[in-house]
C-alpha positions in Angstrom: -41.3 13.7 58.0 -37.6 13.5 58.5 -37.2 10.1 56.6 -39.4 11.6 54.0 -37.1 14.7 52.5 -33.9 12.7 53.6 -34.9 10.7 50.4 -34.8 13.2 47.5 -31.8 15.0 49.9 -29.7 11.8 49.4 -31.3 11.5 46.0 -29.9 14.9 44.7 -26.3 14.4 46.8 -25.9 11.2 44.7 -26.5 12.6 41.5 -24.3 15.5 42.3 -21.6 13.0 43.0 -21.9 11.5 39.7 -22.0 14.7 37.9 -18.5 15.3 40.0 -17.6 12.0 38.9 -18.3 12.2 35.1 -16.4 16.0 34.8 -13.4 14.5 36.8 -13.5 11.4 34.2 -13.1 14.0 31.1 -10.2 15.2 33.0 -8.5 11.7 33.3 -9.7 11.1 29.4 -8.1 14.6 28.5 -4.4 14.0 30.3 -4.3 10.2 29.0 -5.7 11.5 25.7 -2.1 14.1 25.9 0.0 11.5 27.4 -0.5 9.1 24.5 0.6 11.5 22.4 3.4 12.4 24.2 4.8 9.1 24.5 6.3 6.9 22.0 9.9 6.4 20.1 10.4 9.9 20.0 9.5 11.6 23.7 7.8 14.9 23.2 7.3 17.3 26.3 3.7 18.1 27.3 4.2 22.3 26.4 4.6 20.7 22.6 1.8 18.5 22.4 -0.5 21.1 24.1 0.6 24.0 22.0 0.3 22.0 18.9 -3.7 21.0 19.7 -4.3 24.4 20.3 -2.8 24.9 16.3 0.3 26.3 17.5 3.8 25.4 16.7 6.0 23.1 18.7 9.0 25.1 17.6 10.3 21.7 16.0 9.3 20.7 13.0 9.2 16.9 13.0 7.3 16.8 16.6 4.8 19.0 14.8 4.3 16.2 12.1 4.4 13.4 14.7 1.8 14.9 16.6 -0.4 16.2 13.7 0.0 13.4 11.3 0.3 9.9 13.4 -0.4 10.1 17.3 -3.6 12.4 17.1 -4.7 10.0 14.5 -3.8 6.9 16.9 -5.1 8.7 20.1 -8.2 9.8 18.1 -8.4 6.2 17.3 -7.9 4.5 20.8 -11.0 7.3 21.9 -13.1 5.8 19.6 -12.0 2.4 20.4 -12.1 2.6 24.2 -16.0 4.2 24.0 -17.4 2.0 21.4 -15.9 -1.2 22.6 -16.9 -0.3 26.8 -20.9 1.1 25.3 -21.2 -2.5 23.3 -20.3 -4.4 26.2 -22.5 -2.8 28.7 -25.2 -3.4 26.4 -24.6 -7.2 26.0 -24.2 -8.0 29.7 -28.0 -6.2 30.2 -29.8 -7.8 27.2 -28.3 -11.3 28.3 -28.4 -10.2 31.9 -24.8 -11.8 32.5 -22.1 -10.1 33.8 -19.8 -11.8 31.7 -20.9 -11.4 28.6 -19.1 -9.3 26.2 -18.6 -8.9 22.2 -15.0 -11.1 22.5 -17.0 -13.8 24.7 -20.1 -14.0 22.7 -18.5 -14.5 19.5 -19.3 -11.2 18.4 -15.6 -9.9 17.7 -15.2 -13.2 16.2 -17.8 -12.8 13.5 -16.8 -9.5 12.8 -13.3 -11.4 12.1 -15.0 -13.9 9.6 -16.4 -10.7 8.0 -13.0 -9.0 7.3 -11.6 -12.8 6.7 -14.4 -13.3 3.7 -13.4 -9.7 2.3 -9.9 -10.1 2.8 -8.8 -13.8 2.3 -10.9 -14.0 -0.7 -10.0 -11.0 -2.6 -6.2 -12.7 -2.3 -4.3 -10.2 0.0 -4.1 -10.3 4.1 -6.6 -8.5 6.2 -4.5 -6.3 7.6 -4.7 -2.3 8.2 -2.2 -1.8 5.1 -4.5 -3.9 3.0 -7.5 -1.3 3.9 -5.3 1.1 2.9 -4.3 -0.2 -0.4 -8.3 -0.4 -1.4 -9.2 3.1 -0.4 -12.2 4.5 1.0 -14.8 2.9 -0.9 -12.4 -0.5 0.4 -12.9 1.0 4.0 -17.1 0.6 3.4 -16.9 -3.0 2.3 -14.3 -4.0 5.4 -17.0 -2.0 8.0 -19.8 -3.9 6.1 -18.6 -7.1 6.3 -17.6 -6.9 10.0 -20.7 -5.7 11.0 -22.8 -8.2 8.9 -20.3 -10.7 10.0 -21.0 -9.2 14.1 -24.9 -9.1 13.5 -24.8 -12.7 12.5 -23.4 -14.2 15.4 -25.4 -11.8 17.4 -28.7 -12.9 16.2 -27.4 -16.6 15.9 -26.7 -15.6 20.0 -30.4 -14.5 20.5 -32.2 -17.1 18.9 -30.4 -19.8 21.2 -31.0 -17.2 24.6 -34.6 -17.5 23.8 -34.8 -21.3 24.7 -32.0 -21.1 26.9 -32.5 -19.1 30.1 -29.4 -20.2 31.9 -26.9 -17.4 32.1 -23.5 -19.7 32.4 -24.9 -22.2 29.7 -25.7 -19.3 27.0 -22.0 -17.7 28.1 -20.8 -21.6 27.1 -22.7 -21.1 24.0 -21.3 -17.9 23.3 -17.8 -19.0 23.6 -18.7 -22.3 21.5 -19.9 -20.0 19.1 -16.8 -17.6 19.1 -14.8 -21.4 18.8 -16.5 -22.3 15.9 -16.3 -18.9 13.7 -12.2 -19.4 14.8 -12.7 -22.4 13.3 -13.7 -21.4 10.1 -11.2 -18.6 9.5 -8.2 -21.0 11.0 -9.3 -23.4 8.1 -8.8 -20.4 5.5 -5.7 -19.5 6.9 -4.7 -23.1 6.0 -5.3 -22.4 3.0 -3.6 -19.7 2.3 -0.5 -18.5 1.2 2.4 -17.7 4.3 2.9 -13.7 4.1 -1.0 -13.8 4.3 -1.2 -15.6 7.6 1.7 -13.4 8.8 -0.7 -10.0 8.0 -3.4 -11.5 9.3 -1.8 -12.9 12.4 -0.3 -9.1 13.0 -3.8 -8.0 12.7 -5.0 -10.4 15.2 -2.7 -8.3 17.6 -4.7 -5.2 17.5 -3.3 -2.2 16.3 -4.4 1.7 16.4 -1.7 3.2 14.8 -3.1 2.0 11.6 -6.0 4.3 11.0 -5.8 7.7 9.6 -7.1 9.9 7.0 -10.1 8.8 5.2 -10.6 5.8 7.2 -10.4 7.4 10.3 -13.6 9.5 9.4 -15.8 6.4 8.4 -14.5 4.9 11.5 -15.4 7.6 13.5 -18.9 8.3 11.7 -19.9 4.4 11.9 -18.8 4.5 15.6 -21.0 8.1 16.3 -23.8 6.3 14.5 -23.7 3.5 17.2 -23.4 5.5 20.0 -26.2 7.3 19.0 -28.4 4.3 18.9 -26.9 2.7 22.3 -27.9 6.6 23.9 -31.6 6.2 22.3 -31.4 2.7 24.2 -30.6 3.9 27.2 -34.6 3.4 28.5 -35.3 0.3 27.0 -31.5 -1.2 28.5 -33.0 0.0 32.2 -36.3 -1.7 31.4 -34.7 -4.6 29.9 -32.3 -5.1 33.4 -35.4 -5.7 35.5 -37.0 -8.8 32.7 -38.6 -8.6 29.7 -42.0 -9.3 31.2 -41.6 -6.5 33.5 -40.5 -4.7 30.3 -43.5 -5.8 28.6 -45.9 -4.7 31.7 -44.1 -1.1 31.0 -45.2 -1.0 27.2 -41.5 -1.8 25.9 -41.6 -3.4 22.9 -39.1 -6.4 23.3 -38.6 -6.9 20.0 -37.7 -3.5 18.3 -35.5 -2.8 21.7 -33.8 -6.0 20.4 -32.7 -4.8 17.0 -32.1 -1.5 18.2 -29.4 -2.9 20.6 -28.2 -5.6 18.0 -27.8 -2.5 15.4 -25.6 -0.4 18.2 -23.6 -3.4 19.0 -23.0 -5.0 15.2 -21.9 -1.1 14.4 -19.6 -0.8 17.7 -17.9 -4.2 17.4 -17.8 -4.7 13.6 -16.5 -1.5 12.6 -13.7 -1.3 15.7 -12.8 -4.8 14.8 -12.4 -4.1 11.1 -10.0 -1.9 11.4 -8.0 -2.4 14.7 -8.7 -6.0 14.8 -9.8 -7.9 17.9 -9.3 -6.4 21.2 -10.4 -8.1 24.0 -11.6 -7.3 28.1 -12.5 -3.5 27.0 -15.9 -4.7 26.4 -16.2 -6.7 29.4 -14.1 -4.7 32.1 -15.6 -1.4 31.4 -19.1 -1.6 32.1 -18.1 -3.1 35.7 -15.9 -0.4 36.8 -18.4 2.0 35.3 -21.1 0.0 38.2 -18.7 0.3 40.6 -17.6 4.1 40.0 -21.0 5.5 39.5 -23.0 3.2 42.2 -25.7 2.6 40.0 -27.7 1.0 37.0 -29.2 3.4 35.2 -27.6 3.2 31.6 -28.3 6.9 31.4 -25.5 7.8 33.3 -23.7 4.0 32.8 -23.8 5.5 29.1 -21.7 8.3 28.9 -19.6 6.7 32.2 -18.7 3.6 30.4 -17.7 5.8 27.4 -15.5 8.0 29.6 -13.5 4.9 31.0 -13.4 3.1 28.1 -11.6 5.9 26.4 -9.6 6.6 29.2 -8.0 3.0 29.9 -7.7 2.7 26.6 -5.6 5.3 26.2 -4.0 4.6 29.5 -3.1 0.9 27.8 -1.4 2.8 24.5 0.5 4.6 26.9 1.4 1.4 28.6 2.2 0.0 24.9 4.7 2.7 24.4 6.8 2.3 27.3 9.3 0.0 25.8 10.4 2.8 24.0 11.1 1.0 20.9 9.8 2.1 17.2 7.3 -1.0 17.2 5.0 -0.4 20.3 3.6 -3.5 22.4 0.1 -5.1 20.6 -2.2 -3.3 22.4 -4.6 -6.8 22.8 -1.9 -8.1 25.2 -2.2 -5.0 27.2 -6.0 -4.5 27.5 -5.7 -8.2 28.5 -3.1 -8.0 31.3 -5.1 -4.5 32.6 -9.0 -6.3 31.8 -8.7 -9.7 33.1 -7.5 -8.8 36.7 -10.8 -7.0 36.5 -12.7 -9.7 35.3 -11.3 -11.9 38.3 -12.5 -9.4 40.6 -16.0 -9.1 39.4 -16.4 -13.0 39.4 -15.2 -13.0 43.0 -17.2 -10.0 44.3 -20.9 -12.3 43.9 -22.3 -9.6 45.5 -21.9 -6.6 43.3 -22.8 -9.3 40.5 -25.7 -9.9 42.3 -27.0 -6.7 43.0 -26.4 -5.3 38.9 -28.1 -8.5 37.4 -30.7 -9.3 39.8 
């Protein structure tokens, strides 16, 4: 009788714990989210930046423009960034059931890349955020459209091979083979092209967030709700999908339309993010195991909105990091979410048994 109610006893402590969790994680997201802003060239207090979100008046009128006009923008940015990047991840590591697997390591970044390459290259001017500028918002569309068709493609091309391959290392070879390949391609163009191109497209490479305001920050934002929205109405099918696809099957899942449904989210996630902050790497693949590890469990529907919360927060968190030079050009922020994500990505590989327990 004891054993009996200890269950939903332990049951309701644990989901208390993650509810504790998840508010505490808003609160991290909230102070990086102000510290971000904070830092930079110029150092503005904390009073300033709080009173202008709250539509005030910093007293100064050049922080007020900083804050108002370029690092809400950029912190707005790395948010988006941070969540979109972390949610896209999580999903590839449960649909290929590798924990390892990642839009950067599958080739899916990559393809996104070709996508702004075609647009770009071919038009004649680098791909580069100042070159999405220069072709306004209707420009912004065709960049997000081409990285996403350019992400779904490599996806599906990713798929197709899983389905006769059931290995998880050889289909993470393949993945990376893949990623190689669509390098390939755009390192030929590059060849091609004239110098001050590969210069802009080499600085894209870099990542940026400062890049993205205005305009493009709102179809950014709206392509990146849009996938959230589809990886949230996923969150059953990902839970069903992390036990088999024949025990997904026995539960009335559809396979198939779960399948596009998760390719949709992701191509939307990585395409759009990549388009316009270019490729940033170990968000997508550090994120979803901290978010295990933090939460102690594998439900996507609170892995979800976790993953989301510490994605945006280490992003931020790496912006900040970018900033401490204290120069007027801040560090790319791929070489920081590398130094903080692939630490990470050691440690999962080393810890089998938390591997073990989220993929078997």
């Amino acid at each position: 009788m004891n054993t009996v109610t200890a269950e939903p006893v332990a049951q309701e402590r644990s989901i208390a714990r993650r509810r504790l969790l998840l508010v505490g994680l808003v609160g991290v997201v909230g102070l990086a989210f102000m510290l971000d802003i904070a830092l930079g060239s110029v150092r503005i207090p904390l009073p300033a930046v709080a009173d202008v979100l709250l539509g005030k008046s910093s007293g100064t009128v050049a922080w007020d423009f900083i804050i108002s006009r370029i690092r809400v923008p950029k912190a707005i940015t790395a948010v988006l960034v941070g969540c979109g990047l972390a949610v896209s991840g999580l999903q590839m590591q449960t649909l290929f059931r590798n924990p390892l697997a990642g839009p950067s390591v599958l080739g899916i970044t990559a393809g996104a890349g070709l996508g702004v390459a075609l647009v770009m290259l071919s038009a004649g001017s680098a791909a580069s955020l100042y070159a999405i500028q220069q072709l306004g918002l209707g420009g912004s569309w065709l960049i997000v459209l081409a990285a996403t068709l350019g992400a779904a493609l490599v996806l599906l091309l990713v798929l197709a091979i899983s389905a006769r391959v059931r290995d998880n290392v050889v289909m993470l070879i393949v993945g990376v083979m893949i990623g190689n390949i669509t390098l390939s391609i755009v390192s030929i163009w590059q060849y091609f092209s004239a110098p001050e191109q590969i210069q802009e497209y080499l600085l894209w490479t870099f990542g940026s967030l400062g890049g993205v305001t205005g305009p493009h920050l709102a179809v950014l934002a709206g392509v990146v709700v849009v996938g959230l929205g589809l990886a949230f109405a996923s969150s059953k099918p990902l839970n069903a999908l992390l036990l088999g696809e024949n025990y997904a099957r026995s539960m009335g899942l559809t396979v198939g339309r779960a399948r596009l449904l998760i390719i949709a989210s992701t191509s939307l996630l990585a395409g759009s993010i990549t388009a316009f902050c270019g490729p940033i790497g170990f968000v997508g693949i550090a994120v979803p195991h901290l978010t295990r590890a933090l939460l102690n469990t594998a439900d996507h529907r609170w892995l979800i909105p976790g993953a989301c919360l510490v994605g945006a927060g280490l992003t931020l968190l790496c912006d900040c990091l970018a900033q401490l030079p204290g120069s007027s050009t801040p560090l790319p922020i791929n070489i920081i979410t590398a130094l903080v994500g692939a630490p990470v990505v050691i440690w999962v590989t080393l810890r089998r048994t938390l591997v073990r327990s989220s993929f078997s």
